[in-house]
Structures are given as C-alpha cells and as structure tokens.
N, C-alpha and C positions, 0 to 999 in steps of 0.2 A: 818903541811904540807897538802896540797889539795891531794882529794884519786884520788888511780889511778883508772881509766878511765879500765871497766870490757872489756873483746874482744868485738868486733863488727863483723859480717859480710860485709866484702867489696863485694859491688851489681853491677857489670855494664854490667848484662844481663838482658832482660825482664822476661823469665824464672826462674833465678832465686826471682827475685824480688814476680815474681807470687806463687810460693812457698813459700814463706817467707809469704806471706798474708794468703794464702793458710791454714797454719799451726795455725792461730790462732784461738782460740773456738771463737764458735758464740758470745758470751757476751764481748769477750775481749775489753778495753778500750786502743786501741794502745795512745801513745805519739807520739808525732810530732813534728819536729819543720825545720829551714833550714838554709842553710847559701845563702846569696844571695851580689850580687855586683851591685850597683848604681850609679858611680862616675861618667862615663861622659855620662847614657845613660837615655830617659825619662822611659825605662821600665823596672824593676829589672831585671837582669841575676840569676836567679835559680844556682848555683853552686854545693849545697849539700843536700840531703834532709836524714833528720834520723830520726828512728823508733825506739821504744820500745815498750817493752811487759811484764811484770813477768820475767825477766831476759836474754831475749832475744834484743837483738841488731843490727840496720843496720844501713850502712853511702850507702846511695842509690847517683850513679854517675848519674845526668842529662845530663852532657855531653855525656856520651858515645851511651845512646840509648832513645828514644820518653818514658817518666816514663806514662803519661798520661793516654793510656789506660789498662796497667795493676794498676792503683792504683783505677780507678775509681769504677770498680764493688765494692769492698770493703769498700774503705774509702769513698765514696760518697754514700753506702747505707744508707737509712733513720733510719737505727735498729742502725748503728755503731756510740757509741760514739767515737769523737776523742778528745782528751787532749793535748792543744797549751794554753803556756803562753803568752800574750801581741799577740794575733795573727793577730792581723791590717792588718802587712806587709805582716808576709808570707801570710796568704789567698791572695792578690794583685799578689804575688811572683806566686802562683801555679795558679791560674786563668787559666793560659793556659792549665793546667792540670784537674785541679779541676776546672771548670766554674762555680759549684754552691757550692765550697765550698766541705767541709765533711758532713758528714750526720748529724749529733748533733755535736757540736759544746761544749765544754767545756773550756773557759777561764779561766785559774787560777787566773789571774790577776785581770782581772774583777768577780772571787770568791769571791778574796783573800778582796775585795775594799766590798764585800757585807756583808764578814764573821767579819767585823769590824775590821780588821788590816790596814786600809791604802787606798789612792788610789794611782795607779798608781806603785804596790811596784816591785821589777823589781825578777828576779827569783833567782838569788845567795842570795838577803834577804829572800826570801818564803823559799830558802833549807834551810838557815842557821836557819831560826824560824822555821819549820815544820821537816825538817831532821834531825837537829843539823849540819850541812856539812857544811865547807867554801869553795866555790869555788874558782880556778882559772878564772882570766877573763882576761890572758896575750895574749890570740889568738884572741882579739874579731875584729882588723883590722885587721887582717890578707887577704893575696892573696888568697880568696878562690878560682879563676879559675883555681889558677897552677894545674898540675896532675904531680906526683905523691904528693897526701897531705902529710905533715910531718907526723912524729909521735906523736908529742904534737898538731897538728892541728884534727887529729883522737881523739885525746883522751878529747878533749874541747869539742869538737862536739859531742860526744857520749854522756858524761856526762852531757849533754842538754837535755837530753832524761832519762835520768837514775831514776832521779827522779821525773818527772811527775807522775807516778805510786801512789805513796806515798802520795804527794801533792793532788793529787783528791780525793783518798780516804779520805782523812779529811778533806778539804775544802767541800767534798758531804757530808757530816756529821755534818759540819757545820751549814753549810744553811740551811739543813733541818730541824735541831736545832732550827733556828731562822725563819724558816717560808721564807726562801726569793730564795728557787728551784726552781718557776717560773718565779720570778722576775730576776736572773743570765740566767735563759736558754732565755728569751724574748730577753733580752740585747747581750746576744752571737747570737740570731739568726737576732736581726739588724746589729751586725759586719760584719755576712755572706753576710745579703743582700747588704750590705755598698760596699762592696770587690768585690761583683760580677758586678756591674755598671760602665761595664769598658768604656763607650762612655764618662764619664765626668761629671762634673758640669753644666746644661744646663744655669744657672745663676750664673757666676765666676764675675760678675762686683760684685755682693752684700759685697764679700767679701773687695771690694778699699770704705773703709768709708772715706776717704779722698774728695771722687767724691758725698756725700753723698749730697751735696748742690748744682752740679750744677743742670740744665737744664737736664731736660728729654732727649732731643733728643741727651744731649752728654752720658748721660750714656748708651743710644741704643749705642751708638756709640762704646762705650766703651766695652760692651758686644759685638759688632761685631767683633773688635779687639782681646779679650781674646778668644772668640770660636774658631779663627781663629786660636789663637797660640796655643791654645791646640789642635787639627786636623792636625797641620803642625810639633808639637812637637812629638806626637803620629809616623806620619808616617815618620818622619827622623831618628825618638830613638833617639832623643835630649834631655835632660833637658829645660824647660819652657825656664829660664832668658836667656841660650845663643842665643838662638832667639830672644827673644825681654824681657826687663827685665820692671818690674812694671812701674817704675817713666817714660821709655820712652812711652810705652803704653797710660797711661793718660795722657804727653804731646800731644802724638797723634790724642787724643780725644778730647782734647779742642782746638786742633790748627793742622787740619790737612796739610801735607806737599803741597807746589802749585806743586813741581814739582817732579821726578824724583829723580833730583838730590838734590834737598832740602832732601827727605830722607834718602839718603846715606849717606848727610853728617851729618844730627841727627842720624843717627842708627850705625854710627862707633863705632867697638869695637863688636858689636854682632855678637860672635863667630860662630853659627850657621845660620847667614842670610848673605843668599850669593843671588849674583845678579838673580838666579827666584824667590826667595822668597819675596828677597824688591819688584820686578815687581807685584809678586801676590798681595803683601800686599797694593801697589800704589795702584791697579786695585780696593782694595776691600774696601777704604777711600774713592774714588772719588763718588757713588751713595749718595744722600741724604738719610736721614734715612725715613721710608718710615711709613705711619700708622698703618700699621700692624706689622712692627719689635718695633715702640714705643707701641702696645697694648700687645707683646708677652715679652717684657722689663720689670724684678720685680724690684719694685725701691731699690735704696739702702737706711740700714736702717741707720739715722742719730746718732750721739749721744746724748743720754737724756739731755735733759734740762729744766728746769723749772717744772712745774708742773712732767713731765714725771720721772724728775729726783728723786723728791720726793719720787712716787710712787716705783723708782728701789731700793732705799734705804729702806723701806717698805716693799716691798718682798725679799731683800736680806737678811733681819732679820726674815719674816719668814720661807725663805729657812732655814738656819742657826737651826732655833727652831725646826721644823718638822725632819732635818738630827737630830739633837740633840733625839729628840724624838725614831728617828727609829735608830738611832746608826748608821749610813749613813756618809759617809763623803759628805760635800754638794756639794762638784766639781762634785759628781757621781747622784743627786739629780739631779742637775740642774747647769750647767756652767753659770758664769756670762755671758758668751757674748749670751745665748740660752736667758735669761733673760733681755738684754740690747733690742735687738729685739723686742720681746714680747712688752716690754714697749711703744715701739717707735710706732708699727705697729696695734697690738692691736690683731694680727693673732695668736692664737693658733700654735706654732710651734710643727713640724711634731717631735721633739727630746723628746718631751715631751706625745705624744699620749703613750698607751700601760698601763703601770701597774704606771705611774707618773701622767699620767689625774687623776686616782685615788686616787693620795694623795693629789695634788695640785690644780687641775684646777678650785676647787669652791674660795680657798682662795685667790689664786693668780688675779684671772680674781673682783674678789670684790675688788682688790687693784690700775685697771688700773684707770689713771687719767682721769676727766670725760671730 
C-alpha cells in the first residue's frame, strides 16, 4: 500500500506563509515542488505550491493571496539551498514569483543522472531506490485549480515534498563521492538561468530543420513569423499552435498570402487567430525582409551529410567512450542534437561551455570535418 501522506499545513495567508519560512534554521534545505495547469493557456497557472522541512509540511494556496513576496526574501536568498526534482517547469511555473529562481538550486534529477543511476529518472523511482517507498501517482491529472482540494489530492501533493529531504542528503554524498558537486551545482544553475529568460527564443526558426535548405531571406522570413507568434501567444495566454501551428507558419514563409483573404482561408481552424490577429500577421508578411533582419537571422542548422556525417558518427563514439569513462550517461554529456549542430556549424555551442569544454572541447573540435 502507498504511505499515508503526514499532515500538512493548509497556507492561504501571507502571514502565515511568512511564518512558516520564518521558522526555519538558517542552514535548512527546504523541498519544493508545485502543481500547476497548462491546457489551454501559453503560461502555467501555479495552482499549489509545497514546502518541506525535517518533518514539517505546507500545501501553500496561490489562489488565494500574491505568494511572491513573502517567498522571496527566503527562498531567493543566495545562502538558501532549495531541493526540486525535474525543476524545468516549476522554476517557469514561479517565475512570476521567483524571477531569479531560488537561491542555490538543488536538482535531484539532474543529481540523480550525475550520481550514476540514470538520466532523466523521474522521482517515484529515486523514492522507491533511495527511500524504499512506492508511491501513489493516481492524482497526477488531477483539477488542480478546483478549491476546496480533496483529500487524496492533499495527500499526493504533500508526499511530493516528503521525501526530497532524504533524496538530497544522499544524492550530496554522492557526488561528492565521485567528485561531480560542481559539475551538478553548474548544470542546476544553467536550469535557473534557462527559467528565468522569460522574453523567448530570440532564434525559434533554428529549431524548423525542415527550412534548413531554403533561402536566407525565407528563413528571416520565417523567424519573423515565429517572433511574432510567440509575442502574440505570450500576450493572449494562448498555446503557440492555436495561433498559428508549425507546418502553417513555414507555408507562410515560403509562399506568403496576396491577400487578406488568401489568409483566412489558409489559417482556418486556428483556434486563437481571430480577425486582429490575421490583420497583424498580413501587415507583418507584406515588408520585404530587409538587410539588417537577414544579418540579425542565425541560419538553420542542416542535417549532417557526407563528410559532416562522418565526423557525427565519430564523436558520437567518443561521446559514448568518455560518458563510459566518467560513468556519465552520454544524453547528459552531450545530446545528439547539441552535437548534430556542432558538426554542421563548426560553432562551439553555448550547452557545452562550463565544466563539458573541459572534457570535450579538444577531442571533439579535432574530429570536425575539414
């Protein structure tokens, strides 16, 4: 049977919440985590946020009052570790609260990927290997905006927090073990930086490989289009695709609409583009791409071929050898597609600077094709 879920404090005053922080000694490693909702909006809905301590417990209500600035002198000070599994989302999630994140930053997950169990491993397997605990994971769609929460929605959510405690204190003891407490804190504090650049991708074409062959002036193009739907997703709280979805975007770009109504009728069906939107978006097709938006335009990067490809097959083996070497799993080394790049461009990508330049950057840059 899954354990029962210890009491929590229910939080939905700032007062109390300040208290609750309040009480904790200077060294404490709170836990953290959140429940948040996504389905029809571009920005998470923060729902619930929960705290642990050494036996102490909160289910903190966002609804009810601004959490912001009472979390921040605390959990945003630079002395405060804070302990979040898989913490991507939520940091994204509290942004509006937290803008730089927590103070130190602890990922189990990305621990757990250093300490040699895995990458990627999610936290009901870290309880069940470091705790011994099977968890329940029957509330994980759950309504989190309804109020009043169930009782089993209280007690999933608590339980999320229960064990981080546990989990850090041996994952810190691991790493230190193997030498790799710098290399974990470096990687959790590009997650932070990653979370807190809430303006976007200022290069969202790079990611359409498919566009990787046309013409310059269509992938400006093309970048003009994505900036644009990311700025208009942003300020509607839309989702990306119901504004405008990939494959229509790059028809866009290679074949922009003559008229008005040429676009209405390719853009049928986008949920979120309503008659200003298509108007803006005409308006913002019709300019030619101009010399300065083609010199500010990073090209996309193509798929290896020929010699190039050679070469990815080549460092992909010594990725492979060096994670083998350092007990690494190589997705955490180096992602093939950080490496497909690399091969194509010949640029030193920015995912690999920090304590990875140091294992890689002689072998790998001796392997580019000449």
């Amino acid at each position: 049977m899954p354990p029962a879920a210890p009491a929590a404090e229910w939080i939905d005053q700032r007062h109390a919440l300040e208290r609750w922080l309040a009480e904790l000694p200077s060294a404490a490693s709170p836990g953290l985590d959140t429940e948040f909702m996504r389905r029809n909006t571009f920005h998470p809905q923060l729902a619930l946020l929960q705290l642990g301590w050494d036996g102490r417990y909160a289910l903190v209500d966002p609804l009810a009052f601004d959490i912001g600035d009472a979390l921040r002198p605390r959990l945003g000070a630079t002395n405060t570790v804070v302990v979040m599994h898989s913490a991507g989302e939520d940091l994204e999630t509290l942004a509006p609260f937290l803008p730089e994140g927590p103070g130190t930053l602890f990922d189990t997950q990305i621990a757990a990927a250093f300490a040699g169990m895995g990458l990627g491993m999610s936290y009901r397997a870290l309880v069940a290997e470091l705790a011994g605990v099977e968890l329940d994971k029957g509330e994980t769609r759950s309504d989190w905006m309804q109020r009043p929460l169930t009782e089993s929605q209280c007690s999933y959510a608590t339980l999320d927090v229960v064990y981080l405690d546990t989990i850090h204190a041996q994952l810190a003891e691991r790493l230190q073990q193997r030498d790799r407490t710098a290399w974990h804190a470096e990687d959790c504090e590009r997650l932070k930086q990653r979370a807190s650049h809430r303006d976007g991708d200022p290069q969202p074409q790079r990611g359409s490989r498919g566009a990787a062959e046309w013409p310059r002036t269509q992938q400006a193009l093309l970048r003009r289009i994505l900036l644009w739907r990311d700025r208009s997703a942003r300020t509607l709280d839309r989702p990306r695709p119901w504004l405008l979805e990939d494959a229509l975007a790059m028809s866009l770009a290679q074949q922009p609409p003559a008229s008005l109504a040429e676009l209405d009728q390719r853009s049928r069906g986008q949920r979120a583009l309503r008659s200003p939107q298509r108007a803006e978006l005409f308006e913002l097709l019709a300019p030619p791409v101009s010399d300065e938006e083609l010199a500010s335009t990073a090209s996309i990067p193509a798929v290896p071929q020929g010699e190039a490809k050679k070469a990815l097959g080549a460092m992909k083996q010594r990725i492979d050898q060096r994670a083998t070497e350092l007990d690494l799993p190589p997705g955490l080394l180096c992602p093939r597609k950080v490496l497909e790049e690399y091969v194509v461009t010949a640029e030193w990508p920015d995912f690999l600077d920090g304590w990875r330049r140091s294992v890689l950057h002689d072998e790998l840059s001796a392997l580019l094709p000449g």
